[in-house]
Structures are given as C-alpha cells and as structure tokens.
C-alpha positions in Angstrom: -43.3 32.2 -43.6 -46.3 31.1 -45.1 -46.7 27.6 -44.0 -46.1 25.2 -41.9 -43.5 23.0 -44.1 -41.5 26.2 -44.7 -41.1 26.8 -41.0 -39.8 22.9 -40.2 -37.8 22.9 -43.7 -36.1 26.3 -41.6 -35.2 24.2 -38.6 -34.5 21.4 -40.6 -31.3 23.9 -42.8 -30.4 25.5 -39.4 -30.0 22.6 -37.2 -28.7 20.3 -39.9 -24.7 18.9 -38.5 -25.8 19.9 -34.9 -24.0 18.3 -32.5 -26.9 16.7 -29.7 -26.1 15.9 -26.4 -28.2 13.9 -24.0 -29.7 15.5 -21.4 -31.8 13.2 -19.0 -34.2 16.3 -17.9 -34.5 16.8 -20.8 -35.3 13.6 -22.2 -38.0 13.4 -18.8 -39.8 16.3 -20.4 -39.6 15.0 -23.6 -41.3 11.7 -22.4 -44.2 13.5 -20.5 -45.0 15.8 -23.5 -45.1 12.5 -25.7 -47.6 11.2 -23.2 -49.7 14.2 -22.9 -50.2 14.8 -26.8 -50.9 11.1 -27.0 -54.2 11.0 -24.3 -57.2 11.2 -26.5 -58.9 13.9 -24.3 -55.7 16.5 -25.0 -55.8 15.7 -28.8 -59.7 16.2 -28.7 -59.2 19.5 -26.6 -56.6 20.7 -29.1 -58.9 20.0 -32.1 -61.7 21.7 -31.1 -59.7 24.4 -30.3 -58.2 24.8 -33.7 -60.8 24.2 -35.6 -64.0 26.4 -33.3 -62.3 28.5 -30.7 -59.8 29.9 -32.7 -61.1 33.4 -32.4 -61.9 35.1 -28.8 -65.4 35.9 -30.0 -66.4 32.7 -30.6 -65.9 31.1 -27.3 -67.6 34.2 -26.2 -70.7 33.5 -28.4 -70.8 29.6 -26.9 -70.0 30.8 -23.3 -73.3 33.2 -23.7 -75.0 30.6 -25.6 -74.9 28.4 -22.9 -75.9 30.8 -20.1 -78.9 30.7 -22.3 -79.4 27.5 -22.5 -79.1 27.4 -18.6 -81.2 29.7 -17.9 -84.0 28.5 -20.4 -83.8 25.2 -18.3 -84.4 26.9 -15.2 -87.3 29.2 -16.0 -88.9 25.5 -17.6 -88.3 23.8 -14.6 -89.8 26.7 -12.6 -92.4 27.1 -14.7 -93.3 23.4 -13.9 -93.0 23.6 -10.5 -95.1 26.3 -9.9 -98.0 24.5 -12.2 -97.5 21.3 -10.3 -98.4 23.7 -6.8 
C-alpha cells in the first residue's frame, strides 16, 4: 500500500455488508480510546512524536542534548558558587 487512503479504502471493500453486533466491552473500550485521543496532552504527545521522534537516533540526539544542557547548568552554578566563597 502506498498510502494511507488505500489502506482505509481496503477496509472499507472488505468490511463492506458486514454484519455488527454490539458488544458492550467493546463499546467501553471504544469510549475510553475516544477519550484518550481527545486530551490535548495525548494529541500533542502523538504529534511530536510523528513529526521529531520518528527515528530512534533522534530521541537519542535530544536525550544527549539535554544531559548537556544539564550538565552545563551545573558546572555554571558551581562555578558561581565557588566564586561567591
């Protein structure tokens, strides 16, 4: 498949006259995965995801990137310290 449409047109043709039957467990996790996707936070999340994190390296690089920035903050706040001594 090459895109997204192509994949739901696919489930579209093969459920098409598919008989559905209520299921109230179903219909339970139905309703909490409708509330989860609608919290801002989770949609946020996901977005960032696709759109930054979508290769390993590159939370890798932001992970290490902020050690650095952590430890750059440290060695300033030591280095202010030991002047103010």
């Amino acid at each position: 498949m090459e895109s997204e449409q192509e994949v739901a047109d696919l489930f579209n043709r093969v459920t098409k006259g598919m008989a559905f039957l209520e299921n109230p467990k179903l219909k339970e996790v139905q309703t909490r995965l409708i509330h989860h996707c609608k919290r801002r936070h989770n949609s946020w999340r996901a977005r960032l995801f696709n759109t930054h994190f979508r290769n390993p390296w590159a939370v890798i690089a932001f992970l290490v990137a902020e050690l650095l920035l952590c430890q750059t903050l440290l060695q300033t706040m030591y280095s202010v310290l030991s002047y103010m001594k």
